[in-house]
C-alpha positions in Angstrom: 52.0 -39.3 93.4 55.5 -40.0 91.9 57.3 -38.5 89.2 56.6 -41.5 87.1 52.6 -41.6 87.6 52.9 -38.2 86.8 54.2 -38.4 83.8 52.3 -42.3 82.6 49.2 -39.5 83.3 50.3 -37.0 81.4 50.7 -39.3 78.3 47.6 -41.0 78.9 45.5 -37.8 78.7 47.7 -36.4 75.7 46.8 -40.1 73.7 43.1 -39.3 74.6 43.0 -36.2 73.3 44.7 -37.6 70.2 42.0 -40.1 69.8 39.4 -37.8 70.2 40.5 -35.6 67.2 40.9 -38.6 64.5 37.4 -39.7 65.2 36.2 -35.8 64.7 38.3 -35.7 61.6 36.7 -39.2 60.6 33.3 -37.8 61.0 33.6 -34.9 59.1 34.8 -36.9 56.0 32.0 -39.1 55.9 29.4 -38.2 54.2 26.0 -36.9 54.6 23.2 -39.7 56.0 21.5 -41.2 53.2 17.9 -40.9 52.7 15.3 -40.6 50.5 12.9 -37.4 50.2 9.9 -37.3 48.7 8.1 -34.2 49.0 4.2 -33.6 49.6 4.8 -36.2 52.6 0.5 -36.0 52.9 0.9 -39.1 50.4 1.7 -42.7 51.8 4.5 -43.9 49.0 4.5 -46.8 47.5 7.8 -47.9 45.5 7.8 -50.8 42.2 11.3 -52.2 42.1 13.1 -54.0 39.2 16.4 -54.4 38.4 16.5 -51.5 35.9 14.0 -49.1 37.1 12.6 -48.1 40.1 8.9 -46.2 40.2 7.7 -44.5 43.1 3.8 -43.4 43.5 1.4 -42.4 45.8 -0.9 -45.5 47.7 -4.0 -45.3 45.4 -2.8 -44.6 42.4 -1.4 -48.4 41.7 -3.0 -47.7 38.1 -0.2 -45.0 37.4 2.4 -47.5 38.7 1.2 -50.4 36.0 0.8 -48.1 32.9 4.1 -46.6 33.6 5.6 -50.5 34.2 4.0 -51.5 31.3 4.7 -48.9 29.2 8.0 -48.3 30.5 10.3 -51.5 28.3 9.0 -50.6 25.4 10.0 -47.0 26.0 13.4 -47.8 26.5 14.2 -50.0 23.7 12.3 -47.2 21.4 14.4 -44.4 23.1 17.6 -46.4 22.4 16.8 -47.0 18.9 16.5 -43.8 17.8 19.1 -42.8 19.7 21.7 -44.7 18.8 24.4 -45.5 21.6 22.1 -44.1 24.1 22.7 -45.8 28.0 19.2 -46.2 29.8 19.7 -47.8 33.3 18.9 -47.5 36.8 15.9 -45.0 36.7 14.0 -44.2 39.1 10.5 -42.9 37.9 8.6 -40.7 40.6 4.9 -40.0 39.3 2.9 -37.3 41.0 -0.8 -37.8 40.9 -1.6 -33.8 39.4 0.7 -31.2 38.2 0.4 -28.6 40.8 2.2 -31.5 43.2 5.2 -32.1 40.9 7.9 -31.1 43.5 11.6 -32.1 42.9 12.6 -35.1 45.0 16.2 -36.5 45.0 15.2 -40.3 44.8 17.9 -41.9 41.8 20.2 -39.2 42.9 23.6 -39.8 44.1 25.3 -38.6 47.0 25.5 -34.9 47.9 28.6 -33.2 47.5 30.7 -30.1 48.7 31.7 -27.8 46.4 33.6 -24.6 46.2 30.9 -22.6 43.5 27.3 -22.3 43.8 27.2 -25.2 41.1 24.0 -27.6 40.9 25.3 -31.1 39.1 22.2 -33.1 37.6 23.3 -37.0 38.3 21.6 -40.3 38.3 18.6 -41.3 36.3 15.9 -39.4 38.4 12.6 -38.8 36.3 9.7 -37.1 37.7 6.3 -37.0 35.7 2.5 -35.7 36.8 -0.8 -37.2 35.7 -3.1 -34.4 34.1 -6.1 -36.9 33.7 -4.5 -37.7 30.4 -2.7 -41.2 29.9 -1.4 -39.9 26.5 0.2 -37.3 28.1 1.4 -39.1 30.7 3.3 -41.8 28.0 4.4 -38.7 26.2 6.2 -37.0 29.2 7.4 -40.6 30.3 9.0 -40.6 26.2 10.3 -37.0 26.0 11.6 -37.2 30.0 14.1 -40.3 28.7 15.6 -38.7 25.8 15.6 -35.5 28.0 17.7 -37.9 30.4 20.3 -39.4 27.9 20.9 -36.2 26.6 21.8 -34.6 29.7 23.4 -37.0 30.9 25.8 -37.8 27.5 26.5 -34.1 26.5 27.2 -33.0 30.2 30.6 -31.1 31.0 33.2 -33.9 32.1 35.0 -31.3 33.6 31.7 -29.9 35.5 32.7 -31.6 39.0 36.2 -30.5 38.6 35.3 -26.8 38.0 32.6 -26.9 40.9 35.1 -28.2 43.4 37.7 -25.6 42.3 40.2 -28.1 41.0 40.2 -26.8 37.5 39.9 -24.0 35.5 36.8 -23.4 33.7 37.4 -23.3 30.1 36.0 -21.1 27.1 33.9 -24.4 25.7 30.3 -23.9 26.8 28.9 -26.7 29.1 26.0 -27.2 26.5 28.7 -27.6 23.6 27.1 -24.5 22.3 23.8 -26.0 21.3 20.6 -23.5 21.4 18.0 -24.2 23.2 15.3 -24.5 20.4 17.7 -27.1 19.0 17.7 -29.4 22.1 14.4 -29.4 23.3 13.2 -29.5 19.4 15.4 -32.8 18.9 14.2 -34.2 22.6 10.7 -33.5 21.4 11.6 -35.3 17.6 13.5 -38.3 19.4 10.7 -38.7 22.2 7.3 -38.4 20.2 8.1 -37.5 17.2 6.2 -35.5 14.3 2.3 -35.7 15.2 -0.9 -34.3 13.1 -1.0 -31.8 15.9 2.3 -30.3 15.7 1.9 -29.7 12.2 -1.5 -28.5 12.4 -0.5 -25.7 15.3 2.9 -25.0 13.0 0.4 -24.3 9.3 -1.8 -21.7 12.5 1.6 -20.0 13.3 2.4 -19.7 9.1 -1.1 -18.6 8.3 -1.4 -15.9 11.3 1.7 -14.8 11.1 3.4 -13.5 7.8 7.2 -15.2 8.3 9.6 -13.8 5.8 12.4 -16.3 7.1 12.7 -20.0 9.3 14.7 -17.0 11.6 11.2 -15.3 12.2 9.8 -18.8 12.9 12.6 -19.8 15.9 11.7 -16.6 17.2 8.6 -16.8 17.4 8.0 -19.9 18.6 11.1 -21.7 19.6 10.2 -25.2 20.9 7.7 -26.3 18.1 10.0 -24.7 15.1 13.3 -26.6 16.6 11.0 -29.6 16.7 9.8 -29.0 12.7 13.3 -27.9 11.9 14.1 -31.5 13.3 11.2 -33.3 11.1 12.3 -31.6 8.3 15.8 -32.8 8.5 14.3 -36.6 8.6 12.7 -35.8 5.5 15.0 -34.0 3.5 17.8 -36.0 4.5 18.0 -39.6 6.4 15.5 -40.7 9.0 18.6 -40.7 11.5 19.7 -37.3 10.8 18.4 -36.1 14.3 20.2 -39.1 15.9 23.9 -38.6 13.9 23.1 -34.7 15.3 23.5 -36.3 18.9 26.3 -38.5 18.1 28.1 -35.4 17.1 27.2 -33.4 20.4 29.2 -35.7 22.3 31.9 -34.9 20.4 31.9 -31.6 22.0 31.0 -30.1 18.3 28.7 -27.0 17.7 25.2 -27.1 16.0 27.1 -25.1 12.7 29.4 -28.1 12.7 27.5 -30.5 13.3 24.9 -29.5 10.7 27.8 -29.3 8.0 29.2 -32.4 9.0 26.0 -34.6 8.7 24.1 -32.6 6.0 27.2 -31.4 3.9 25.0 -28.1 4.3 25.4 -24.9 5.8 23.3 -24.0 8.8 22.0 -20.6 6.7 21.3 -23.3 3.9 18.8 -25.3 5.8 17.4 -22.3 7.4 16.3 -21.4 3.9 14.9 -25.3 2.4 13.4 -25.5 5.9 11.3 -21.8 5.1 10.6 -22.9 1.4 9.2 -26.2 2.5 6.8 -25.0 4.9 6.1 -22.7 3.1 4.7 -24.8 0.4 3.3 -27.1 2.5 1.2 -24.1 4.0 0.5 -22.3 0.6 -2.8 -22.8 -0.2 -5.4 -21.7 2.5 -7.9 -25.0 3.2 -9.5 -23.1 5.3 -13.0 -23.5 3.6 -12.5 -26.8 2.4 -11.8 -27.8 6.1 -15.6 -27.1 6.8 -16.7 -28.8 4.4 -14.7 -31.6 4.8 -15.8 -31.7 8.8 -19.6 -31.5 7.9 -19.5 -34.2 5.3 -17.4 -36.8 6.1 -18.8 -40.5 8.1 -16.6 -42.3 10.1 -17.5 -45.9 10.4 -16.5 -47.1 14.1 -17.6 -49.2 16.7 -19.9 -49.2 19.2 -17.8 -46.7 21.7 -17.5 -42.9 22.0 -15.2 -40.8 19.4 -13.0 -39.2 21.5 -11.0 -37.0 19.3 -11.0 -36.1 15.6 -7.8 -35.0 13.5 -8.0 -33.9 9.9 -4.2 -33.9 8.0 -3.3 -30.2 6.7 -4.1 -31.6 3.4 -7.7 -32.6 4.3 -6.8 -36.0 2.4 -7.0 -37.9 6.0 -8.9 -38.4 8.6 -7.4 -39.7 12.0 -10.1 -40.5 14.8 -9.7 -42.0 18.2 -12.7 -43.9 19.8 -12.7 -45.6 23.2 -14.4 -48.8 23.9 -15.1 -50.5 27.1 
């Protein structure tokens, strides 16, 4: 072989090898393969697609599917009225036929990522709900699952990504803009369902069982349900969109003792105490004895149907029945 075969060769084998190690390096920066998990693979899944939401449910359970589709519009113009500048698009609604199946799934959720900290990022508009046996419940985790979604997604870190992949330095803000938890879930709860008979009626138990001395006691006790009165008392003391300026504020990477001053021209201790004194009379008199009589004497005109659940107010004024009717 001559000198110049040689060396045609040698350059042919060198511009192989440097072919071979761009499409490595191309194939490592692509990413992972797309697909979508659904856990509990026993199930056959069926998917509903629009072009703002997505629901994903089991084969057999199509009557899930249409009372979440059904439901579902009115639920997102509620959601965005009460909260107001709130974004609702692209979700993708997983429904799981019973609790104990309610496994994550990452179905609405974008692609994954390499990061440099142990860091999990919540993205896209991924709900996942479980049927009980109760369609009230089920509309009620639908409600409080997209406020749950808005607020996580508008009061999240902007800098999150940034501090995951090691870009940035983490600063002293906190990622939750230093709102407590009995706060947050009390306002989801407020903004999803609002106030019912039976919140208030398990709130007057916790006041009669339990001799508070301050709305402190209360949030310690229980948290969820006394962020969630705290939040029905602001609509009454104040505006009806108190809760909803509270939000507004978050995103302005304010705390809760800001916010509160800002929207209330109170101070957080302030409220503490007219949120105390109004339960507080509101629970005063013990009705315990007039609620038996007021259960043993009452008549309820109604159809022909079976009554289903009876709620008496805290006052015992009113009397809230549901019935159901084929």
């Amino acid at each position: 072989m001559s000198t110049k075969s040689t060396a045609l060769l040698i350059k042919f084998k060198w511009l192989f090898v440097l072919l071979l190690i761009v499409e490595s390096l191309q194939g490592h920066a692509q990413d992972e393969p797309r697909y979508n998990r659904i856990q509990y693979h026993k199930y056959n899944w069926r998917a509903y697609h629009t072009k703002t939401f997505h629901v994903y449910f089991p084969a057999g359970n199509d009557s899930l599917c249409a009372f979440t589709v059904k439901e579902l519009p009115t639920a997102i113009a509620l959601i965005k009225k009460r909260m107001v500048g709130a974004n609702i698009k692209d979700i993708s609604i997983i429904i799981y036929p019973s609790t104990d199946q309610q496994y994550e799934t990452n179905i609405g959720a974008y692609e994954p990522q390499q990061y440099t900290l142990p860091t999990f990022v919540s993205k896209g508009g991924r709900i996942v709900l479980a049927y009980n046996g109760s369609y009230d419940d089920l509309k009620q985790q639908l409600y409080n699952a997209l406020v749950r979604q808005v607020w996580e997604t508008q009061l999240q870190d902007d800098n999150l990504e940034a501090q995951a992949k090691g870009t940035t330095k983490p600063t002293s803000k906190s990622s939750k803009n230093d709102i407590p938890d009995w706060y947050k879930e009390g306002a989801i709860r407020y903004l999803g369902n609002g106030w019912t008979i039976t919140d208030e009626d398990m709130l007057r138990n916790s006041f009669m069982q339990n001799h508070f001395s301050s709305y402190q006691q209360v949030l310690a006790y229980e948290p969820k349900l006394a962020g969630l009165a705290f939040c029905y008392f602001l609509t009454e003391r104040y505006m009806p969109t108190t809760v909803a300026q509270t939000f507004t504020q978050f995103k302005k990477k304010k705390s809760l003792t800001r916010v509160i001053r800002l929207v209330t021209k109170r101070t957080l201790d302030t409220l503490y105490n007219q949120c105390f004194n109004y339960y507080s009379l509101r629970f005063k008199t013990d009705t315990s004895v007039k609620q038996a009589s007021a259960v043993s004497g009452f008549t309820m005109p109604h159809r022909k149907g079976i009554v289903r659940n009876i709620l008496i107010s805290p006052a015992q004024d009113q009397v809230a029945y549901v019935d159901y009717y084929n």
